[in-house]
N, C-alpha and C positions, 0 to 999 in steps of 0.2 A: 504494500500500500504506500502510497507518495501522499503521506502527509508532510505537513510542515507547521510545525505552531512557531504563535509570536508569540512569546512571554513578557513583552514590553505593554502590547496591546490594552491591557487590560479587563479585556474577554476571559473569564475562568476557562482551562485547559477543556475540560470536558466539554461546557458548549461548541470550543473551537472542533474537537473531537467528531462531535456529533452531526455541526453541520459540515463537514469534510468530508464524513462517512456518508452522509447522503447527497453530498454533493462528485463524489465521483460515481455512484449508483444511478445519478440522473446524467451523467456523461457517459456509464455506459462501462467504466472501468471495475467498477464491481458488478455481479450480476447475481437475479435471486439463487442461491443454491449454492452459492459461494461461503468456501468457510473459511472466516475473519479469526485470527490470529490467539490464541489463549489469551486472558486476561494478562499474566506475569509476562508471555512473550514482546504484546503492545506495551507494556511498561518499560521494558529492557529496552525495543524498540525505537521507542521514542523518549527515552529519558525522564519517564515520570514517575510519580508512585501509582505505586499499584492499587493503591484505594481510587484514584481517579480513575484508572484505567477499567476498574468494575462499575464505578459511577456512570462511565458513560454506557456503559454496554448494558446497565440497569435501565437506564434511559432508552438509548437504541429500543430494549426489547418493551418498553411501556408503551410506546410509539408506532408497536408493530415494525420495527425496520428491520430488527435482526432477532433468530428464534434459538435459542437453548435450547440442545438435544441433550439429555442426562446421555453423560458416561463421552459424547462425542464430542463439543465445544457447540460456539457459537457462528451461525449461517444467515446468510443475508435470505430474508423472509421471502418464500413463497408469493405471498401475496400482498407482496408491496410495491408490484408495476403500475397500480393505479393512484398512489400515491407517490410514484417517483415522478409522472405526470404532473402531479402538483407542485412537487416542490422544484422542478422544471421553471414554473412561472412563477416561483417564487425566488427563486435566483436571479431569474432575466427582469423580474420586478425591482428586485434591489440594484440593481444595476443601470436601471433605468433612472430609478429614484436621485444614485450617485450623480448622472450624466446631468439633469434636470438641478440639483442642487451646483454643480461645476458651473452648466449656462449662466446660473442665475448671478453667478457669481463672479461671473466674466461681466454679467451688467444684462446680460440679453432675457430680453421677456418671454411669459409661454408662448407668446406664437410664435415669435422667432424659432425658440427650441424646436417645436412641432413640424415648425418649416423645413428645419435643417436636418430632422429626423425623418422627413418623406423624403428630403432629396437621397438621405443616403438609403433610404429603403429602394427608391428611384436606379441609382448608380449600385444595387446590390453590394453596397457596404463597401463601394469604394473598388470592389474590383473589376 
């Protein structure tokens, strides 16, 4: 897995964790039936403690993203395609949101932004 935390950020590790782990699942880099790394191995890992490291994966499995087999580890869930969907647009929403806060703050108003966001839907992003 290619995570990367920022410990500067001020984001707790395990949220950073959690939306990483569903943010390479809506790219497609994990997929359901995959199985995510021991809790102690993600520790080792990634250089944290291992009480975070089951935090998140407590989380992951409340959320339905990733399921606990006794005796096996933990697997990226079954039936979490219709909610990787979601969180699809929920990445390209925050993103959108960044882009909209940058305009505003170059000085350019919503229509300008909206303008400049059909041209480049227009010009397919430029390429």
């Amino acid at each position: 897995m290619n995570i990367k935390l920022d410990h500067e950020s001020g984001v707790p590790i395990y949220l950073q964790l959690i939306e990483q782990v569903k943010f390479l699942i809506a790219c497609g880099s994990l997929k359901p039936g995959d199985q995510m790394p021991s809790v102690r191995e993600l520790a080792v890992q990634l250089k944290i403690n291992p009480n975070t490291a089951a935090r998140t994966y407590r989380e992951l499995q409340y959320e339905n993203v990733i399921e606990s087999r006794r005796g096996e580890g933990n697997y990226i869930s079954e039936n979490y395609s219709e909610l990787a969907k979601k969180e699809k647009r929920k990445i390209i929403n925050g993103k959108f949101r960044e882009v909209i806060v940058q305009g505003r703050s170059f000085g350019l108003n919503d229509d300008e932004i909206s303008k400049t966001f059909i041209e480049s839907l227009d010009n397919k992003g430029g390429k």
